[in-house]
Every structure is written in C-alpha cells, then in structure tokens.
N, C-alpha and C positions, 0 to 999 in steps of 0.2 A: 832536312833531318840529318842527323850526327849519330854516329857512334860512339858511346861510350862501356866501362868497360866497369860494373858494380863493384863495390868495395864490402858492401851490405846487402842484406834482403830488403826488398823495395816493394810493399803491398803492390798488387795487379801492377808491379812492372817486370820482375823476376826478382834470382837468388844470386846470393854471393858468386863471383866469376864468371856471370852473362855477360854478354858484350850484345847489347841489344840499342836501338834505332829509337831516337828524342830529339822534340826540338830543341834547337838551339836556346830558345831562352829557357827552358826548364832547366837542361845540364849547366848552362852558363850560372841564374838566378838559384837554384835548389843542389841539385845532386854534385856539383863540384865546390860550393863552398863549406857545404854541410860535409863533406868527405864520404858522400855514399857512393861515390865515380869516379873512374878517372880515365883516360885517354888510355885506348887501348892496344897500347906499344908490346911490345916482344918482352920487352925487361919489365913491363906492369902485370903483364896476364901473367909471367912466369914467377914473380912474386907474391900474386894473389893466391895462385894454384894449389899452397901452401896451406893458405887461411881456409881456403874451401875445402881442402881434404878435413882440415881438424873439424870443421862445420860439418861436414857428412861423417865424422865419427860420433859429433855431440847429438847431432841429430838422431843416430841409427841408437843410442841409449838413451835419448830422452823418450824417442817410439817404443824401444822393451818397458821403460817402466811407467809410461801411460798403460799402455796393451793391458800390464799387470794392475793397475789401478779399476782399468774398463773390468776386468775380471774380478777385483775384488767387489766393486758395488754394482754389477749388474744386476738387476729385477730388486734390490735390494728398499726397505721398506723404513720408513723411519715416520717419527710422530713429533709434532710441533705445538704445544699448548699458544692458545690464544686467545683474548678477551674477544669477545665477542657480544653482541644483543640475542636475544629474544630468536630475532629472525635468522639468526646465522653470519649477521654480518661484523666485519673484525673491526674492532676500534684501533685503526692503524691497519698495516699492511705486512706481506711477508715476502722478501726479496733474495736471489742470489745467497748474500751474505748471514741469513739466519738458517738456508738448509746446508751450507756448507759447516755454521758453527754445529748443527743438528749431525751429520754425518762426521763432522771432529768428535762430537760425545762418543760414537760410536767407533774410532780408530780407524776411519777409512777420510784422508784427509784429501783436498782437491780444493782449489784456489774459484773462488766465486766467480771469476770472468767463465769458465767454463761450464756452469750453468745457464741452462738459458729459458729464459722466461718473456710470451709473448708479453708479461704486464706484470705488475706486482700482485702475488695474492690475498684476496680480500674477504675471502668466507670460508665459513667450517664445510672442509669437504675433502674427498681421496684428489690427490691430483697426478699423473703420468707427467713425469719432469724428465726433460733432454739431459745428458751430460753430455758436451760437446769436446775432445780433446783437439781432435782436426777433423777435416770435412768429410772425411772417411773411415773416423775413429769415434761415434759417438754409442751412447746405450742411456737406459733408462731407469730411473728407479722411481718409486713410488713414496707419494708424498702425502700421510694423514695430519689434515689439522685440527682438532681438536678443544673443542672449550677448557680453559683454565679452570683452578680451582682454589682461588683465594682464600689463603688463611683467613682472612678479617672474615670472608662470606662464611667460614664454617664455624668459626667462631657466634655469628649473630645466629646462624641455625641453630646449636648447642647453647648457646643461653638465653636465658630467657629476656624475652623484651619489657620494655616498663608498662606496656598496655596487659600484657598475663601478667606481668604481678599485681596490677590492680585489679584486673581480673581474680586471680586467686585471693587477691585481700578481698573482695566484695564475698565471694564464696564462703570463707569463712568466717566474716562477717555472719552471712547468712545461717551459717552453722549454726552460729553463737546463740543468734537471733531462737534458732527454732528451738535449741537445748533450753534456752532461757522458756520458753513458753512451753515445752514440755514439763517442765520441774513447774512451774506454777500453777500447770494443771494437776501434776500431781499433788502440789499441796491443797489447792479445792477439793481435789477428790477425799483426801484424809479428815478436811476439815469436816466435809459432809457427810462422811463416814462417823466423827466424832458426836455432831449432833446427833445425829442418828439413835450412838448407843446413849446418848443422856435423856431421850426423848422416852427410849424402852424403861429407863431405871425410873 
C-alpha cells in the first residue's frame, strides 16, 4: 500500500486533501494519471490546503441552498396526466425527468439525478417519492398520476358518430313514415264521411 494525497473527491475513497492508503497499481494506473492524486509532500499538501478551503466554502453554500430547496418542496403534491387503459395501466412510463419537469411547472426546480425511483412508474396512482440531495439531506413529496384527456377523445364524445346519424336518419325516416300514414288515414276518414252525407241526400 502507498500513500497518496487527493487532488479530487474520489467516491468511497475520500475528499479533496486526504492523504489516504492505495495500492500501488490503482494510484500508479488511475488516480495519478487522471490527476485525482498526488504524492503527499510538504509542498503538495500545502498547495492543495488552498483548494480544499475554497471546496468547504462551495460546499457549506451548496448545503444552504439544498436545505432551502428540501424546504421548499417538502410533503409538497403535484399531478401528472398519463395515457393509460382501462385497467390503470400507463402506455409508457413515468421516470426522474417527467416529475422534475412536473415540479419545474410549479417553480420549485431540482435536477432529476436527485430523485429517486426504485423503477419507473407504470400505473394511475398516489405515489410517496424520495428527494435525495445527500445521504442526510433527503424529504418527500407526493406524486398523483392521473388519466389524460385527449382533445380528439372529447371531441368523438361531443360529436356525433356516423352510426347516430344513421340512427337519427332511420328515426326520422320513421317519423316521416308515420305522418305519411296518418294524413292518409285522414283522407279515408273524410272520404267516408263524404259518402256518408251523399248516401243521406
């Protein structure tokens, strides 16, 4: 093992101006040609020391204005239209990037890696969604998804289709039909009325 001395944050290895214990092919193959390392001399650590201060001040303002972020959409509620069947189920799916553009409508804005979903959502339903900022900075907001409502579908509900227009043409057809055999019964009737009074004269 070797000591070397980060230049960078190194997921589960530490942070800028650790001097932490690696084997040699990792620092030799990765962390010294990539410049995430360096050998940790008197004159290296006291130059980095620099870079880490400005890092723990980027850091201590990027935690205020998560904090205030976690505060603004905490418990907070939004709604998502979605096609869907019959049974509830979605034609497609709802991931990260459609409740963050859902929470952008709403002016509370947060970058979709920060959501976290064990799976993409797939049916009309309330759902308790993580917002993760760091491993000790997360909250919750709630997530309805909701059936769509397609112009075209309200469209064929408000006009009429071509099986009721021939429907109502048969209907009034039929009207036609019965006025027509009303008045011809009223002219029998007159007719017989007619004879009637020629028969008295």
């Amino acid at each position: 093992m070797i000591k070397v001395l980060l230049k960078k944050n190194v997921v589960k290895l530490g942070t800028i101006g650790d001097v932490v214990e690696v084997k040699p092919g990792y620092a030799r193959n990765y962390l010294l040609p990539y410049g995430l390392a360096v050998e940790p001399t008197d004159a290296n650590i006291k130059a980095i020391e620099a870079d880490k201060q400005r890092f723990l001040e980027r850091l201590a303002k990027d935690r205020t204005a998560q904090e205030a972020r976690v505060a603004a959409i905490q418990g907070k509620e939004i709604t998502i239209s979605a096609r869907a069947n019959e049974e509830g189920h979605l034609y497609g799916s709802i991931g990260p990037a459609q409740i963050a553009a859902a929470l952008a409508a709403e002016d509370a804005f947060i970058d979709p890696e920060h959501i976290v979903l064990d799976e993409p959502i797939r049916r009309l339903d309330k759902y308790d969604v993580t917002v993760r900022f760091a491993e000790d900075l997360t909250t919750e907001i709630h997530v309805w998804v909701v059936p769509s409502h397609d112009a075209d579908a309200d469209s064929e509900t408000l006009a009429p289709t071509d099986d009721a227009k021939a429907d109502d043409a048969e209907a009034d057809d039929a009207e036609a039909d019965d006025a027509e055999a009303d008045d011809a019964e009223a002219d029998d009737a007159e007719a017989d009325d007619a004879e009637a009074d020629d028969g008295d004269k």
